[in-house]
N, C-alpha and C positions, 0 to 999 in steps of 0.2 A: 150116378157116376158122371152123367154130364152134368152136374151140377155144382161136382167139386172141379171140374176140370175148367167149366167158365169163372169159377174161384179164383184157381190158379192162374188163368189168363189175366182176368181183371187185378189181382196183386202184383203180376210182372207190369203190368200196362201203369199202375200207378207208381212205380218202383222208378219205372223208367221216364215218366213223366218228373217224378222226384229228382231223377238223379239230371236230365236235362234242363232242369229249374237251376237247380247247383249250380253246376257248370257255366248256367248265363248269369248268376251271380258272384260265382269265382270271377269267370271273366270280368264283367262290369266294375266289380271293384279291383281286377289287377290292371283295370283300364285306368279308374279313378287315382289308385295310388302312383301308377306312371304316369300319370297327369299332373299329380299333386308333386312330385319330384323333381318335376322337370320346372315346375312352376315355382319350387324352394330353392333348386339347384339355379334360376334364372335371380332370383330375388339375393340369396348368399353372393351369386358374382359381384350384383348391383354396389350388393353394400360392401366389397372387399373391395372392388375399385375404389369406391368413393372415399372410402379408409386411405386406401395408398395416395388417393389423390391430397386427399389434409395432410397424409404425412409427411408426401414431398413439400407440402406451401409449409410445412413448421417446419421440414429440414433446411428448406430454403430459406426463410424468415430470420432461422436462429444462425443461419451460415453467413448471413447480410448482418446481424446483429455482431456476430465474433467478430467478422471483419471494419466493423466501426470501431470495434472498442479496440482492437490488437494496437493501432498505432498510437491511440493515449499511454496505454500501456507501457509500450516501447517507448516513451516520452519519459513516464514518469520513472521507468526502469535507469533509462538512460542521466536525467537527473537525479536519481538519488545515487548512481554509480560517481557523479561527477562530484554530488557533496561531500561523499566519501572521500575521493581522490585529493579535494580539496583540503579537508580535515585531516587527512596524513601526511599532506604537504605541510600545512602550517605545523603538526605536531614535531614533523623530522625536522623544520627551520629549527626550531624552538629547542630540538633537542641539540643540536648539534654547537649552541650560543654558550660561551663562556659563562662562568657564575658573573666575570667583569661587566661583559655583553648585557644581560640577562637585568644587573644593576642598573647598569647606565639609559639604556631602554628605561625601567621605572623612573629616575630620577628626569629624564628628560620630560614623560608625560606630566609627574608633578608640578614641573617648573611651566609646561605650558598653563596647568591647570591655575597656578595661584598669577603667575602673568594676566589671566583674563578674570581673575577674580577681584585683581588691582585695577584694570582695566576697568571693571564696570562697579566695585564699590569708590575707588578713587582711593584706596590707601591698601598696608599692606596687610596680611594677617595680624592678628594681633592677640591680647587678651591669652587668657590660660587654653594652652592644644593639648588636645587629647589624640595619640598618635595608635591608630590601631592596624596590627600588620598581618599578611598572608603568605606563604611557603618563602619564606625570608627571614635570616635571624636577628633578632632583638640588637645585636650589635651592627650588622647592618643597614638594618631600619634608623640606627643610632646616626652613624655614619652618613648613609642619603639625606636627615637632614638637615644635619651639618650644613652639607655642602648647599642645601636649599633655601635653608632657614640661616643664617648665619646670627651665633648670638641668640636665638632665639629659645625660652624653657620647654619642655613638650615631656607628657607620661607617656609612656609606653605599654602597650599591652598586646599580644596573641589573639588573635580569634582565628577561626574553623568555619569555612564559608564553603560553597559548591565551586568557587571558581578555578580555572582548572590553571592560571597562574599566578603569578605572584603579584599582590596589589597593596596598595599604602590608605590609609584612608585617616585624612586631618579633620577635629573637629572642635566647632569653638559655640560659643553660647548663640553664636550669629549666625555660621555657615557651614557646611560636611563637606570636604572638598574628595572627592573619590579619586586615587589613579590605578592604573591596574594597565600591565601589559595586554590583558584581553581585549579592552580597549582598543590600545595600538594595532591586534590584531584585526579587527573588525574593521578599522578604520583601512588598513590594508587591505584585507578582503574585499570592499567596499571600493576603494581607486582603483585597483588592480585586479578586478577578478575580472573581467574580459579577458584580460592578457592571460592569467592564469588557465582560465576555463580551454584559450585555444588551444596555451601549449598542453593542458592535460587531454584534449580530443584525442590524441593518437594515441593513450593508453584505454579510455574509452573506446576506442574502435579496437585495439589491439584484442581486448575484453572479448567486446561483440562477438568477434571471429572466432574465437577460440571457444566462443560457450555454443557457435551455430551447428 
């Protein structure tokens, strides 16, 4: 009898030694893993700061970049509005010229055209012309050069060009003499677009304000 009873003594006595091993083992690793979290939770700040910190040098970098480029922008915004303005300027001139207008414009750049071609061959056209015409009709082409050519034989023919007005084009075994009111306009464009460009700023600005 005492000898199950020192039994039972020594199984509780090692039961309990068992279960206070446990216990400094739970503890030690719920020590460990409060250690190790505190040390993951210290490491994730590290690297979320340092995150936020590159985000703001790229948000800042790219907000210094925008701001360089916004005023080219508004440069080239601003000039192509003003090409625009300019190109429906010329187009409303151009619309609003008599067919008389429209002639007489042609027949003058020709007349400058063979003037400096007298000029600098020392005689005047001459020899068989080949007369080739654009958004003008064959009897008018007849007419202009008449009044240019006086006396003078010349064929006639139609051609289909991109030019967006109406041009004459003389041609001899020597020389191609081109005129074309696009010309005229260029050359206009070209003396006068200061003037033009100021008076169109106030529709440019007008623009600006209404699209801010």
């Amino acid at each position: 009898m005492e000898e199950l009873q020192s039994t039972e003594i020594l199984a509780r006595e090692i039961l309990e030694d068992a279960r206070k091993k446990a216990q400094r083992i739970l503890k030690t690793a719920e020590d460990t893993i409060q250690a190790k979290s505190a040390e993951w939770e210290k490491k994730a700040a590290a690297a979320i700061a340092e995150l936020e910190q590159k985000y703001a040098e790229q948000k800042k970098n790219a907000a210094i970049e925008v701001m360089a480029v916004l005023p080219l922008d508004k440069y080239r915004a601003r000039a192509k509005k003003i090409e625009e303005l300019l190109g429906a300027a010329v187009e409303n001139w151009f619309a609003r010229l008599s067919r008389e207008q429209v002639l007489a414009l042609l027949r003058k750049e020709l007349a400058m055209r063979l003037a400096a071609y007298a000029g600098i061959s020392g005689s005047e056209l001459g020899g068989e012309i080949q007369a080739s015409f654009h958004k003008i009709e064959r009897s008018e082409a007849q007419t202009l050069l008449k009044a240019v050519l006086p006396g003078k034989s010349c064929t006639f023919r139609e051609i289909h060009s991109t030019a967006a007005y109406p041009e004459l084009v003389l041609e001899t075994e020597e020389v191609r003499i081109h005129a074309s009111i696009g010309k005229t306009v260029d050359f206009f464009l070209g003396e006068k677009r200061a003037e033009l460009v100021e008076a169109l700023l106030g529709s440019v600005e007008l623009i600006e304000e209404e699209t801010v």
